[in-house]
N, C-alpha and C positions, 0 to 999 in steps of 0.2 A: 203181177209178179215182178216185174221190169218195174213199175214205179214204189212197187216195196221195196225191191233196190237201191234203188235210185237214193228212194229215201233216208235208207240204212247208211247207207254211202256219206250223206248229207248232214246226218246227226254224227259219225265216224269222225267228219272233217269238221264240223264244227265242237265237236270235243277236243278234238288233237290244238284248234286254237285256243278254247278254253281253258284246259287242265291243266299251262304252266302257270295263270295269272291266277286262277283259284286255288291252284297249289300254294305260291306266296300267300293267300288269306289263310287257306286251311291248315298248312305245316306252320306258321309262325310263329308258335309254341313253341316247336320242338326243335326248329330251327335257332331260337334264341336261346336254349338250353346249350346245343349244339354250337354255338358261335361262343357263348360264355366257356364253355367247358374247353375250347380249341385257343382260344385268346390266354385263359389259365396257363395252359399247356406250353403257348409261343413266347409267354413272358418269363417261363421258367426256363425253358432252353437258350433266349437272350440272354436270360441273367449269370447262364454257365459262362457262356461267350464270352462277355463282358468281363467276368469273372477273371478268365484264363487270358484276354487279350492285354487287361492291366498287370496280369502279374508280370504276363512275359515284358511288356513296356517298362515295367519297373525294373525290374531284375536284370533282364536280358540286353537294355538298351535298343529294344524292337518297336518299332511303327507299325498299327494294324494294317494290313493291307486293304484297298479301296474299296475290294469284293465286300470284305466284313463289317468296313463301314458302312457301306451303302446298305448293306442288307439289316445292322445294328440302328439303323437311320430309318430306316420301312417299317422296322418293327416298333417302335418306340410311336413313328405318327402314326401306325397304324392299331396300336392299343389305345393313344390316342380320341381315334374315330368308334372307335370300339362303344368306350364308354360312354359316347353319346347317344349310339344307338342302343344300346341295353336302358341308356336312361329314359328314349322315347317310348321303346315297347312298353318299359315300366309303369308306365301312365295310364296305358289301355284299361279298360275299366273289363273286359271280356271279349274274349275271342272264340268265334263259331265257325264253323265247319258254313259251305253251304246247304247243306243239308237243315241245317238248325235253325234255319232261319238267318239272314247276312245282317251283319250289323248295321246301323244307321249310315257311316261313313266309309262305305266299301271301298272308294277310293283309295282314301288315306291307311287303309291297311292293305292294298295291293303294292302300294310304295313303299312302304314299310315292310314288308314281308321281303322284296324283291329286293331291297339294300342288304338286309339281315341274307340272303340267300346269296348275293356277292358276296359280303365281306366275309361269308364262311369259308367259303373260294377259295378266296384269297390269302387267311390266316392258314389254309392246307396248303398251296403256295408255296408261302413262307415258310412254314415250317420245312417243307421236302428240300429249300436250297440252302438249307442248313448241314444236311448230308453233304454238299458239294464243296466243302472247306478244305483242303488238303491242307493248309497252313493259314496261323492268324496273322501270325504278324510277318515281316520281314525285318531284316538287320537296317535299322537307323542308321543316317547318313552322319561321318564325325559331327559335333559339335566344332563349331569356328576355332575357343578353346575351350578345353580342359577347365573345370573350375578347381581351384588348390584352395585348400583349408588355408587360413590366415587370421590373426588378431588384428584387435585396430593396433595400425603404425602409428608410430613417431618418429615426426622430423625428416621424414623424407620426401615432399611436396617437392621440393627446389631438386633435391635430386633427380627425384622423377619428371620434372620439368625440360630439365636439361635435356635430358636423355630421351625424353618424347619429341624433342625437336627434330633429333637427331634421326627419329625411326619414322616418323610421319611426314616432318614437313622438309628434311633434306633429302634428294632424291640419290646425290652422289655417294651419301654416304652406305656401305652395303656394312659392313662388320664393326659393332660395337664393343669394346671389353670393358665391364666392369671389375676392377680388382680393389682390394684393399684386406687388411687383416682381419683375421677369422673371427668369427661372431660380429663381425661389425655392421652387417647387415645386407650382404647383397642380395644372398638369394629372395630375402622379402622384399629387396629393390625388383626384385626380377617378377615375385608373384604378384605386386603393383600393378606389373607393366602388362603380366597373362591379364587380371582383371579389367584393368581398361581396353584392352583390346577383346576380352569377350564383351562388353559394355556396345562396342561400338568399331568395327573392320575397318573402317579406313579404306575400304576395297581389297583387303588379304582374304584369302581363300578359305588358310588354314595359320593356325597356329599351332608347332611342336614344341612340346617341352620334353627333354632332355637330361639326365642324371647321366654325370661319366664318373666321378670320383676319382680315387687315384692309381686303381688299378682298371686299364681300361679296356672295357667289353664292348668289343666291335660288332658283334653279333646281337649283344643287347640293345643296342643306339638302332640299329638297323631294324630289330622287331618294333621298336617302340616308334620308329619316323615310319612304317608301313602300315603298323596300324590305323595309324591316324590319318593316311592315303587312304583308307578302308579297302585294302589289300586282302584279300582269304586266305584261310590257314593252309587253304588246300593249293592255290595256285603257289604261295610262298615254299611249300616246303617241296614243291616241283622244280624247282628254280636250282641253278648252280651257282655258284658265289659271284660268278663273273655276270649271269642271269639278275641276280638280286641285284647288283650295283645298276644294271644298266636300266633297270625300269624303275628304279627309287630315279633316277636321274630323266629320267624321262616324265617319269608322273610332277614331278618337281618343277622342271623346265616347264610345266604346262601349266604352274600354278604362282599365285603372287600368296607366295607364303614366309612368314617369321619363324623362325626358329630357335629356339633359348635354350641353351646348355650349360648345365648350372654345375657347379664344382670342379671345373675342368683344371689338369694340374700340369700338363706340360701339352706340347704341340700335336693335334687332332688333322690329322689330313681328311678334308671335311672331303675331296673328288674320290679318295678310294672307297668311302662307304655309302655313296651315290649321292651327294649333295653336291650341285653346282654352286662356284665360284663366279662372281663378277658378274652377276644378273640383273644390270640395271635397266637393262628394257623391260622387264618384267615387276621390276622394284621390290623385289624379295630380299628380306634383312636378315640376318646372324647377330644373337646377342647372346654374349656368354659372360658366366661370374668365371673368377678367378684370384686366387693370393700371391699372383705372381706378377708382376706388373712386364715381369721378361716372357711373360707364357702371351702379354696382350701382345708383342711386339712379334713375336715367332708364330702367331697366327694372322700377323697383317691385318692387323685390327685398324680403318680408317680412321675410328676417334675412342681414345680413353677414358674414363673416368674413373678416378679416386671414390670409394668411398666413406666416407671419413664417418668420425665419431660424434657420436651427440652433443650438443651444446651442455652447457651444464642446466640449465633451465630444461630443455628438452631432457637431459637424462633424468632428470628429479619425475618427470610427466612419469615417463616409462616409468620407472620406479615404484612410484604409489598406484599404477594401473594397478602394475604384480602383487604386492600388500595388501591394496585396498585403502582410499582416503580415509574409511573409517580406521582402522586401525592407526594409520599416519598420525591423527587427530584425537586418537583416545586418554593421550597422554600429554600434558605440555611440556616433555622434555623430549616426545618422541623427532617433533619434528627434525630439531636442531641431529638432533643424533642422527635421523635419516639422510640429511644432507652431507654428514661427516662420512655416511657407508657411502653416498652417492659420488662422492670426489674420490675415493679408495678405488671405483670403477672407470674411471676414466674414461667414462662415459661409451662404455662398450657395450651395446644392446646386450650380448650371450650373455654379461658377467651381471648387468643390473636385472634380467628376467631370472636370472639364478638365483640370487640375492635376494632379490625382493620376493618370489614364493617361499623361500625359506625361512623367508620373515614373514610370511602369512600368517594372521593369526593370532602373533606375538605381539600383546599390549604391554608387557612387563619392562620399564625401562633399564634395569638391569641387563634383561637378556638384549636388551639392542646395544649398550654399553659393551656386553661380551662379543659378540656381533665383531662391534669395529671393532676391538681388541684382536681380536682375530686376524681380521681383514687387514690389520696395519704389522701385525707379528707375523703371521700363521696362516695366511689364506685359504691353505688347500684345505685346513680343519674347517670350514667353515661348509656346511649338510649342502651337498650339492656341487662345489669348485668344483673339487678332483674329478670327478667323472664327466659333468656336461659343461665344463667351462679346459682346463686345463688337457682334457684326455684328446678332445677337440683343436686344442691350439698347436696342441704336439705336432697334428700331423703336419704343420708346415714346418717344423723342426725335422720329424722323422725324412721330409722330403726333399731336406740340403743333402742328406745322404754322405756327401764329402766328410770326412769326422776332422779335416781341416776347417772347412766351415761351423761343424758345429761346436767344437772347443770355442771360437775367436766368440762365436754368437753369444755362450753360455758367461764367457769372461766378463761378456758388457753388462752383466747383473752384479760385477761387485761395484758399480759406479750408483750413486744414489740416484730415489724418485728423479724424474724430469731433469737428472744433469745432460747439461750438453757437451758431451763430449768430441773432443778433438779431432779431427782426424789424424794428425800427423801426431798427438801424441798415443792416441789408441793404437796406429797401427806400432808404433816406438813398444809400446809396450807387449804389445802380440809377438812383435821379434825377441824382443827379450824374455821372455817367459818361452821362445823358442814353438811357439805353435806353428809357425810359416815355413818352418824345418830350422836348416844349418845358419847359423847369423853371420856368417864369413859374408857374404854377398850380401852387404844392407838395400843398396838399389834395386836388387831383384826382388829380395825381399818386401821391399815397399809397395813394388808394382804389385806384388801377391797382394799382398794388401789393401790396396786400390778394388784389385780385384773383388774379394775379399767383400766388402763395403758394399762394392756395388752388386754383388748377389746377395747378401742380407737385406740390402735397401728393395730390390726390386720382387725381394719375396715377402716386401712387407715386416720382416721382422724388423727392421731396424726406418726409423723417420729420420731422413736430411733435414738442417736447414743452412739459416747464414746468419749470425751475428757478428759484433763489433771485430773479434776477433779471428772471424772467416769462418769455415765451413763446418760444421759439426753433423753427428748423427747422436739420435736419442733411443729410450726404449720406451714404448707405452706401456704404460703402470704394471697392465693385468699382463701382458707380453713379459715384462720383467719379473713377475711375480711365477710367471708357469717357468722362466727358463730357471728362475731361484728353486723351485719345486724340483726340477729335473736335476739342477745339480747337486741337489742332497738325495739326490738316490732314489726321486720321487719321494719325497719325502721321509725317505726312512734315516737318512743320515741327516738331522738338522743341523750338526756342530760342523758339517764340512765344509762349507762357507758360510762367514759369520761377517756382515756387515753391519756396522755400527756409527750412527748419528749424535745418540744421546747420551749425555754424562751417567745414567744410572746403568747405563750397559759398561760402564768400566769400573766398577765394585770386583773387589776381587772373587766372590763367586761367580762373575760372568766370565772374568780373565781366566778362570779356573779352565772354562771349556776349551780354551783354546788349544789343549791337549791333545784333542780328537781334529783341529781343525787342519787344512792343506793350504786354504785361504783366509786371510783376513783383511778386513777392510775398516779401517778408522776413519771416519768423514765428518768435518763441518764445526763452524763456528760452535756450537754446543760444549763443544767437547773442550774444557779450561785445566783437564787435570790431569796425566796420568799417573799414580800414584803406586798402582800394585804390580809385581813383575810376576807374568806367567812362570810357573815352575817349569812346566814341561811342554814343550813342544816339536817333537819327533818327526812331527808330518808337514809343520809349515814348511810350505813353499812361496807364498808371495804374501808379502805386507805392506799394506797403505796406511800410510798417517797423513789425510793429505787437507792441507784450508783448516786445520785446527788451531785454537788458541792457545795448546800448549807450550811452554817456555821453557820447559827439559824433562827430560827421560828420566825416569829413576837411575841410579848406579845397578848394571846388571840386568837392565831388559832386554836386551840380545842375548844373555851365555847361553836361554836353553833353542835358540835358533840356529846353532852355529850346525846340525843335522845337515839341511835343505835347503835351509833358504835363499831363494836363487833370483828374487826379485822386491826390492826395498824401495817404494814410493814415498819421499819425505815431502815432496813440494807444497808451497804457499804456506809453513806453518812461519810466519811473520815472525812470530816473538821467537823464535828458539836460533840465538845468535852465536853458539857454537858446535862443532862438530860431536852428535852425539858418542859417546864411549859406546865402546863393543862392536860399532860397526868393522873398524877394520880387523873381527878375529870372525867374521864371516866371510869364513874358506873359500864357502861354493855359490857368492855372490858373483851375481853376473852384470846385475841392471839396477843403477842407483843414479834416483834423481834426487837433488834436494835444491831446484829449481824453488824463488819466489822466498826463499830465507834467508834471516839476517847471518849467515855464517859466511867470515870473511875470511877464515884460513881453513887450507885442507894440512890435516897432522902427517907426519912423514910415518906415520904409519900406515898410512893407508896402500903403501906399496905392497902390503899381506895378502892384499884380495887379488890372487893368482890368476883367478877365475876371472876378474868383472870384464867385462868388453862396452859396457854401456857406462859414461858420466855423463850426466845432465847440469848445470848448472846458469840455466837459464834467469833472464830476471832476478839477479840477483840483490839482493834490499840494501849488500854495503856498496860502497863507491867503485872499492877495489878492491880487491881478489888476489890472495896472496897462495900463490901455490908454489909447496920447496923445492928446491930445485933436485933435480935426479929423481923423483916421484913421478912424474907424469910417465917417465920412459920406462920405470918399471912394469904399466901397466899394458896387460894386454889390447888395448883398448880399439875396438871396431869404431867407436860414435865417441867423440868428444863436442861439449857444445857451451859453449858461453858466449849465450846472444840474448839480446835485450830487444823488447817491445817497443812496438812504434814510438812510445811514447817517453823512455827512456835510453833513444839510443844515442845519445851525445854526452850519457851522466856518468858512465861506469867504466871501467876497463878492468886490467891486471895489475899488478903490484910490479913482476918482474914479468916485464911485457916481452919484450926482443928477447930474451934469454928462455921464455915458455916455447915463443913462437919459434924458436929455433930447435926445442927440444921437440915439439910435435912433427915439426919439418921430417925427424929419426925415427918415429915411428912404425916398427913395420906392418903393424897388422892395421892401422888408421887407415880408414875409406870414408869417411862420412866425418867431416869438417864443420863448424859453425863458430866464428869466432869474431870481434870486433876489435879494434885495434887503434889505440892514437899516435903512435909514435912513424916517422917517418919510415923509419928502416924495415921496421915490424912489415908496416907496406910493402915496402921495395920487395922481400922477401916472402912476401904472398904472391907476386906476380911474378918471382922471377924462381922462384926455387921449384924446381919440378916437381918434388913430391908434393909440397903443399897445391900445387897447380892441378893434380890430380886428384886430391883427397878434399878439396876445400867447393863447401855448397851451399854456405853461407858467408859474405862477407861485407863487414861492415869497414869504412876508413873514417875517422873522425881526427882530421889533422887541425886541431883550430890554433892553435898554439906551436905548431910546428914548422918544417921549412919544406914540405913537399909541393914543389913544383913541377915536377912532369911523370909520367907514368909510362915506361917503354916496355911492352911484351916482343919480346921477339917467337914468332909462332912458324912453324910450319906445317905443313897440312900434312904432313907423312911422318910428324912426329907424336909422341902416345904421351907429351907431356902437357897437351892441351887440358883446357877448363870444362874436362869433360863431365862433371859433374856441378859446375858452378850453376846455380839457379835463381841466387837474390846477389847483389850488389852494390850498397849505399855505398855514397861521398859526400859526406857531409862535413859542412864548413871545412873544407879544403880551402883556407882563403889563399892559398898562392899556387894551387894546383892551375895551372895553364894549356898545360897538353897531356895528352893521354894518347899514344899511339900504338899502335900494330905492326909491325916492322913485317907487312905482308906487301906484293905486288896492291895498288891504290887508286883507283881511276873508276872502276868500276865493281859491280856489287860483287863479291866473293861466292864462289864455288863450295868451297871449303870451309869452315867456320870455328873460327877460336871460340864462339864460346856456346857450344851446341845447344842447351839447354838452358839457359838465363833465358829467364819470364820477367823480373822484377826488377828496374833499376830506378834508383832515385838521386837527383844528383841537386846538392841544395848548398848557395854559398861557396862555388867555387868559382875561377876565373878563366874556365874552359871558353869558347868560342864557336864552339860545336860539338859533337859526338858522334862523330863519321864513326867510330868503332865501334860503333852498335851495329853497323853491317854486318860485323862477324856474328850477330843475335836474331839466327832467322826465325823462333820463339817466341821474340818477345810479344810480352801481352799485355803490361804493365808499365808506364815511364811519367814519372814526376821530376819536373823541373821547376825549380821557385831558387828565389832571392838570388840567380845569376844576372847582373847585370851587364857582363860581357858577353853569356849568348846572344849569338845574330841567328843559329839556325842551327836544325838538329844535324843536318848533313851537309858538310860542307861541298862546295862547288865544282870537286873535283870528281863525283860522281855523274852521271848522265842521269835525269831524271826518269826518260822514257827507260833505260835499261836498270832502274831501282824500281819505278812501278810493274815493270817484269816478271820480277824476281818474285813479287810479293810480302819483301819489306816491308812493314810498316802496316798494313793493310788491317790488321785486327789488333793493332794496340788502344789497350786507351789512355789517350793522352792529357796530362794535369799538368800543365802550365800556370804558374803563379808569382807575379811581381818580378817577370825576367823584361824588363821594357826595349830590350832592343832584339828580342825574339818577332819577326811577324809573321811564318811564313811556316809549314809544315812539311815532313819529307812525302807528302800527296798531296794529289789535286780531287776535285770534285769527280773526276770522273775514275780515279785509279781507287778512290778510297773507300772500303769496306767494312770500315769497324765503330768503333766507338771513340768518340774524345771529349775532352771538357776544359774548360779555358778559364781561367779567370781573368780579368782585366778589367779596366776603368775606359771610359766613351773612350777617351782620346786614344787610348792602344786601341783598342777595336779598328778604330777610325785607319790604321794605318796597318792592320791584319791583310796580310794578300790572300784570299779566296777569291772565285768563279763570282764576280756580280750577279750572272742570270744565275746562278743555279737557286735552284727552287727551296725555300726553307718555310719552315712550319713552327713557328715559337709558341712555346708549351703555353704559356701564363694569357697571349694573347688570341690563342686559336683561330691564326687566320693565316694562310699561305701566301709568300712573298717572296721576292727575290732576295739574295745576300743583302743586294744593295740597298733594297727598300728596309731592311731588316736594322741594316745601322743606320739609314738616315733616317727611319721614325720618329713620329713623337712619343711613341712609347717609351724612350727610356728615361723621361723624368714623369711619367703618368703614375708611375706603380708605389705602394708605399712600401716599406723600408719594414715587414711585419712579417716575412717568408723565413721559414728555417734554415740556419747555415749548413741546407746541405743537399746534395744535386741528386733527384730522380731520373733513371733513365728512362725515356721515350719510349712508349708503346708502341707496336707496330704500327697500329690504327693513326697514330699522329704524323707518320710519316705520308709525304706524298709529294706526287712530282718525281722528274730525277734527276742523276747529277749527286745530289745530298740535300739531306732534310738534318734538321736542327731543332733542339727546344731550348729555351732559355728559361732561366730560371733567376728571380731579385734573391741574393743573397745576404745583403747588407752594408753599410756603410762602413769606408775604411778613413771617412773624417777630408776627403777631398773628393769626395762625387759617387757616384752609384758603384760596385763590383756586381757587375756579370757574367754569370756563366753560361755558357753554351755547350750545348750535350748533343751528340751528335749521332745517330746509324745514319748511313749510307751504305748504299752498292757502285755496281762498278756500269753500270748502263747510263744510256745517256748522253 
C-alpha cells in the first residue's frame, strides 16, 4: 500500500514535469491558430493608433508620446517575429499528440511549440497596454521658426546680405529697421530672413514673427509672442495684464531669440508688452519692416536699411516670372512692349507682380499695346492697380493724417515722371498756392516747409537727392501715379488735374476739358504750339506752362481764368520774349513766375493784380530788366526775386537799377528779398537802408565797372535793423572794393551777430585784405575766395585766435580758395578744426600754406598716411598724370585717420605753369 503510494506519488511528479513540454508538442496546432488570430487582432489595434497618432501630429501640431512609441515600436518587431514563426510551424509536415505516436524530431517541436506558447503571451501583453493610453500625443515643442508661404525672390541676395551681417555676425547691434515705400518689398526681405534662420539658428532659441499694421493690437502681438513661448491657453488667460508682461519678459530674458515685426507704422514700446530692450548678453535681435524711415529713428533702431527698387534687369526677371516667358516670347513684338510696361513700374515688385498676372495669358499684341497705353494714361484702369497696388500705397498717404501734409504731397503730382524738383522752388510754390496757411510770414512759412519735406521724405513718399543745382526731391513713378489717382477723386474726376507733356494733348478737344479742371500743368520741350484758347474755365486755380517751346500765347487765353486763378507758373519757356496779354486782368492772382524767359519788360499794367504777393524773375535770358517805374510799389508783394544762377551772375541786372532798388526799399508788405545789383549806390543802399537790411536774403554786388570802394555797416545788437534774414552774399569783381567793415566793438569774436543767418559767401576779384566780418556769420557753411590777390587772410590779426577757435567760427565751413597767392594761412588750426575745406593751388603756394607739419594726413589718390610735411615734400606731386576730372570728392570716413586733421588730395588739371592741387579735408577737434 505505502509503495503503491509512493508510486502514485512518483508518476504524479513526473507528469507535473512532463505536461508543460508535451503540451508545447501537443497544443501546437492550436496554439499557432491562436498566435495567428491574436497577432491579426494586435496589428489591427496598432493600425487604429497609428491612425489617430498621425492625424493628431498632422492637424494638431502634437508628438506622440514615448509610451506609444515604444509600445507602436514592440508591436511592429513584434509582428515582425510573428511571421517567422508562423512560417516555421508552416513547414511541419504533421503534428501528433503523444498519444499518436511522437514524431521523428521531438526536439525541434518542443522549441517550437514553446516559442509559439511565448510569443502568444506576449501579443496578449501587448495587446492589454493598449488600454493604458490616456493620451497619444502631447503638444510639440515651437518650431525654431514659423515657415511663411513665399515665391522665388528677385534681387534681394545683397540686400539680404547686408542685413544678415548685421543679425548674425554683429554682436552690438540689437535693433534693425527695414523701411522704404510700399510694395517694395520688405516684408519678403523679412520672410528671406525667417527662412534662413529656420535653415539654420545661429544658436536663437526661437524666432517670432509679428504683424502690427496700422491700427495697433497689443493684446494681439502678446498672444502671438506667447504662443510661440509655448505658453497654455490656460495659464495665459489666468494672468493679469501686469502678469502677462512680466513672464513674456522673463521667458524672453531666458532666451536668445529674434523677433520680426513686420508692417509697423509708428512707435511700438516693445518693454510694455514684455519684450526686453538691450539684451546683448544674450544676443537677442529686433527686426522690423517699416515706410517710415522716422518710425526707424523713434524705435532706436541701431542700423537702417533702405529698401530700394529693382534694377531694371531685375524688374523685367520679376516681370516675366508673373506672365510666364512663354507668353513673353509668343510674340516678337511682345518682348519690346513688355519692357515698355516694365519701366511704366518703376521697378516696384507690388506694381510689376500686378501687372504681370494681368498679363498672364495674353499673347495678343494689341492687348499689351492697350496695357501700356493704360499704364502711361490711366493706370488705375489697368485689372488689378486700384485695389492691390494703389488701395495698398494709400495707406501711407491715409497715414500723414495732417491734410497739411497731404495737399503739399498730392501737389508734387503735377510735376512730371522723374523731375527733380526744387526744394526752394516747391516749397515757393506750396506758399503760394497757400497750403502752409497765411503767406504774410514767408520764413516761417519755409521752415513749414522744410518741415513739410522732411516728413514726406521720411515716409518714403517723396526721394531726396543733389544735383548740379542743389537739393531736390522726387516722386517714384507708381508713388506718383496713386497720388494722381487720389486726386481725381480716386479716379472718378479725371479732368481735375490735367498734366500735359505732349503736343497732341493741346488740340482743342483736350483744351476743351479744361472746363471741369482746378489744376493744370503744361510741361516740356514737346510742347511747340499753343494754338487754341480754353473757353471756360470757372474752377482753375493753378497753371504751369513751364520748359516749353512755345513763343506766345494766343490773344485771349487767360479771359476765361480771370474766376481763380491764383497761381501762374510761366518759367524756362526760352522763346516767349514778351509779357503775355491777359496776365494782368488776373484779379485774384497771387503767385507769378516767369523765371528762365526772354521777357525784358514788365507792362505798367501789371499794377492790376491787387492780389499777387509772389514775383519770381529769376535767370532772366535778357541782359536787363526794364521795370516802370511806380509798378513795383503798387504791388502787394511778400517775395520779390531777380537772381541769377551761379553761372550767370556777372551777365544781367536792371534797366533802372537805384531808382527799383529804392522803390522796393518802400515796400510795406516785402519780407523776402533776392536781388543783384551793379551800381555802386544800389550797394550803398542794400547795406545801409534798414528796410532793405531787413527784407533782403539774397544779395548779389557786381561792381566791375564802378567805383565802390568800401562797404561801412553800422550795426548794433539791440537794433531790429540787422541782416536778419540775409543768407547768400556774393562780391563779385568788386575791383576797388578795399574794405568792408562793421562799425561794431573789434578785437574779439562777437556775441551778437550782424548777419545771423548767411550760410554762403563768395567773394571773387576784389581788393579786400581780409574778411574779419565774417565774425558776425556764426552759420556760415559755405566761403569761396578766388582771383583776390590782395587777400593775406580770412581774419585779420586783431582777433585772438584761441578766443575764435572758442567760439566755434569757422569750424564747419567748407572752404574754396582759388588763385588768391598771398592767401596762406586759415582762420583754424589742426587741432580747432572740424569741418570741411578745399584749396586749390599750384606746388609753390602749397609750399608756403601754414598748417600743423605733424598733423597726420591721408591723400586720397595716394592711399597712404603722412604727415603735412611729408605730404608737400613728396614725390608724388609730379608722379600722377594730368587724366582726373575737374572736380573734388569728399573723403570717406574710412580715409580718414590719425588726428589733428586728415586730408585727401585730388590731381585736377593743368593751368599751363605746373600741377593744381586740391586738398579736401574732415577733421576734428582731438589731438
Amino acid at each position: 500500500m505505502d509503495f503503491a503510494s509512493a508510486l502514485l506519488q512518483l508518476v504524479k511528479d513526473l507528469w507535473g514535469l512532463a505536461k508543460k513540454p508535451l503540451g508545447y508538442i501537443y497544443l501546437l496546432k492550436d496554439n499557432v491558430d491562436s498566435l495567428k488570430n491574436a497577432t491579426e487582432e494586435l496589428k489591427a489595434v496598432s493600425d487604429d493608433v497609428k491612425t489617430r497618432v498621425e492625424r493628431e501630429e498632422r492637424h494638431a501640431q502634437a508628438l506622440r508620446t514615448k509610451q506609444v512609441a515604444n509600445w507602436l515600436s514592440k508591436v511592429q518587431e513584434f509582428v515582425s517575429r510573428t511571421d517567422q514563426v508562423l512560417r516555421d510551424a508552416g513547414e511541419r509536415d504533421q503534428i501528433k499528440c503523444l498519444s499518436r505516436c511522437l514524431p521523428p524530431n521531438c526536439w525541434s517541436g518542443y522549441k517550437l511549440g514553446k516559442r509559439v506558447h511565448q510569443m502568444l503571451n506576449e501579443a496578449r501583453n501587448l495587446r492589454s497596454k493598449e488600454g493604458e493610453f490616456n493620451v497619444l500625443t502631447s503638444p510639440s515643442p515651437p518650431p525654431l521658426a514659423l515657415a511663411m508661404p513665399m515665391d522665388e525672390t528677385v534681387g534681394l541676395d545683397s540686400s539680404l546680405k547686408k542685413v544678415w551681417e548685421w543679425l548674425v555676425d554683429e554682436k552690438q547691434v540689437e535693433m534693425i529697421g527695414l523701411y522704404g515705400i510700399g510694395g517694395v518689398g520688405k516684408t519678403t526681405l523679412m520672410k528671406r530672413i525667417n527662412k534662413e534662420l529656420s535653415r539654420t539658428n545661429h544658436g536663437f532659441d526661437v524666432v517670432i514673427w509679428v504683424v502690427v499694421s496700422r491700427q495697433v493690437n497689443k493684446d494681439r502681438i502678446q498672444d502671438t509672442i506667447r504662443k510661440r513661448l509655448d505658453i497654455t491657453d490656460e495659464l495665459w488667460k489666468g494672468w493679469s495684464e501686469d502678469e502677462r508682461v512680466h513672464h513674456l519678459w522673463e521667458d524672453l530674458n531666458m532666451k536668445k531669440f529674434v523677433l520680426l515685426i513686420d508692417d509697423l507704422w509708428g512707435m511700438l514700446d516693445l518693454p510694455k508688452i514684455g519684450v526686453p530692450r538691450r539684451s546683448h548678453k544674450n544676443g537677442s535681435k529686433v527686426v522690423f519692416t517699416t515706410r517710415s524711415e522716422q518710425v526707424c529713428k523713434q524705435m532706436g533702431a541701431d542700423k537702417t536699411f533702405k529698401v530700394q527698387c529693382l534694377t531694371p534687369e531685375e524688374a523685367l526677371e520679376l516681370f516675366e516670372n508673373n506672365v510666364g516667358k512663354s507668353i513673353v516670347n509668343s510674340h516678337p513684338e511682345i518682348p519690346d512692349l513688355a519692357k515698355d510696361i516694365v519701366q511704366e513700374c518703376g521697378g516696384l515688385p507690388l506694381a510689376l507682380i500686378t501687372v504681370g498676372r494681368a498679363m498672364a495669358g495674353i499673347d495678343k499684341p494689341n492687348e499689351w499695346e492697350d496695357a501700356r497705353t493704360k499704364l502711361k494714361t490711366n493706370p488705375y484702369k489697368l485689372s488689378g492697380m486700384e485695389e492691390e497696388v494703389y488701395r495698398i500705397l494709400e495707406f501711407s498717404y491715409d497715414q500723414l493724417k495732417d491734410p497739411t501734409l497731404q495737399r503739399c504731397f498730392l501737389y508734387c503730382c503735377l510735376f512730371p515722371e522723374d523731375y527733380h524738383m526744387g526744394l526752394h522752388d516747391l516749397i515757393g510754390l506750396w506758399i503760394g498756392e497757400g497750403l502752409l496757411g497765411d503767406a504774410g510770414d514767408v520764413y516761417s512759412l519755409r521752415n513749414e516747409g522744410e518741415h513739410v519735406l522732411g516728413r514726406l521724405n521720411r515716409a518714403c513718399l517723396l526721394e531726396s537727392g543733389h544735383d548740379y543745382d542743389g537739393e531736390y526731391v522726387k516722386m517714384h513713378d507708381v508713388i506718383r501715379d496713386m497720388a494722381t489717382w487720389i486726386a481725381h477723386d480716386h479716379g472718378e474726376k479725371e479732368r481735375k488735374w490735367l498734366v500735359t507733356e505732349r503736343e497732341e494733348d493741346m488740340s482743342e478737344e483736350m483744351i476743351y476739358k479744361w472746363g471741369e479742371a482746378e489744376k493744370v500743368s503744361i510741361w516740356g520741350k514737346w510742347i511747340r504750339n499753343i494754338d487754341h484758347i480754353p473757353s471756360q474755365c470757372p474752377q482753375l486755380e493753378t497753371l504751369f506752362v513751364r520748359g516749353t517751346e512755345v513763343t506766345v500765347l494766343p490773344s485771349g487765353f487767360f479771359d476765361s481764368m480771370t474766376a481763380r486763378l491764383t497761381v501762374l507758373n510761366m518759367s524756362e519757356n526760352k522763346h516767349i520774349k514778351s509779357f503775355p496779354e491777359g496776365i494782368c486782368n488776373l484779379i485774384n492772382l497771387q503767385y507769378l513766375n516767369l523765371s528762365g524767359t526772354g521777357i525784358s519788360e514788365l507792362p505798367k499794367e501789371i499794377k492790376n493784380l491787387t492780389r499777387l504777393r509772389w514775383l519770381l524773375l529769376d535767370n532772366m535770358l535778357e541782359g536787363n530788366i526794364l521795370i516802370p517805374t511806380g509798378v513795383i510799389t503798387s504791388l502787394p508783394l511778400n517775395v520779390f526775386s531777380l537772381w541769377k544762377s551761379k553761372e550767370h551772375l556777372m551777365e544781367r541786372g536792371l534797366v533802372k537799377e537805384e531808382e527799383t532798388v529804392e522803390e522796393l526799399g518802400c515796400m510795406q508788405h516785402l519780407t523776402d528779398l533776392s536781388i543783384g545789383v551793379r551800381e555802386s549806390s544800389s550797394a550803398q543802399k542794400i547795406f545801409q537802408s534798414p528796410n532793405l537790411r531787413r527784407r533782403i536774403r539774397r544779395a548779389c554786388i557786381n561792381n566791375r565797372n564802378g567805383n565802390l570802394t568800401s562797404i561801412v555797416i553800422n550795426y548794433s545788437p539791440a537794433s531790429i535793423d540787422g541782416f536778419s534774414h540775409l543768407e547768400t552774399l556774393y562780391l563779385l569783381e568788386c575791383t576797388e572794393l578795399s574794405e568792408m567793415e562793421i562799425t561794431q566793438e573789434i578785437g574779439q569774436a562777437p556775441n551778437c551777430s550782424c548777419f545771423p543767418n548767411l550760410v554762403d559767401v563768395r567773394v571773387s576779384g576784389c581788393r579786400l585784405s581780409d574778411l574779419s566780418w565774417l565774425v558776425h556769420a556764426p552759420k556760415l557753411r559755405e566761403l569761396r575766395v578766388e582771383c583776390c590777390d590782395s587777400m593775406e587772410r580770412i581774419i585779420g590779426d586783431g582777433f585772438a585766435r584761441e578766443e575764435l577757435a572758442a567760439s566755434g567760427l569757422f569750424s564747419r565751413v567748407l572752404f574754396d580758395l582759388q588763385e588768391c597767392p598771398g592767401l596762406r594761412k586759415l582762420p583754424l588750426d589742426s587741432s580747432s578744426a572740424r569741418g570741411s575745406f578745399e584749396v586749390d593751388g599750384d606746388q609753390d603756394w602749397w609750399a608756403e600754406f601754414e598748417w600743423d607739419p605733424t598733423a597726420r594726413v591721408t591723400m586720397l589718390f595716394v592711399e597712404e598716411e603722412m604727415t603735412f610735411e611729408e605730404a608737400m615734400l613728396g614725390s608724388w606731386w609730379n608722379n600722377f598724370p594730368l587724366t582726373f576730372p575737374p572736380k573734388v570728392e569728399e573723403a570717406s570716413d574710412s580715409a580718414f585717420c590719425g588726428s589733428g586733421s586728415s586730408f585727401g588730395g585730388r590731381t585736377l588739371g593743368s593751368n599751363g605753369s605746373g600741377l593744381i592741387h586740391s586738398v579736401t579735408g574732415n577733421y576734428d577737434s582731438e589731438g
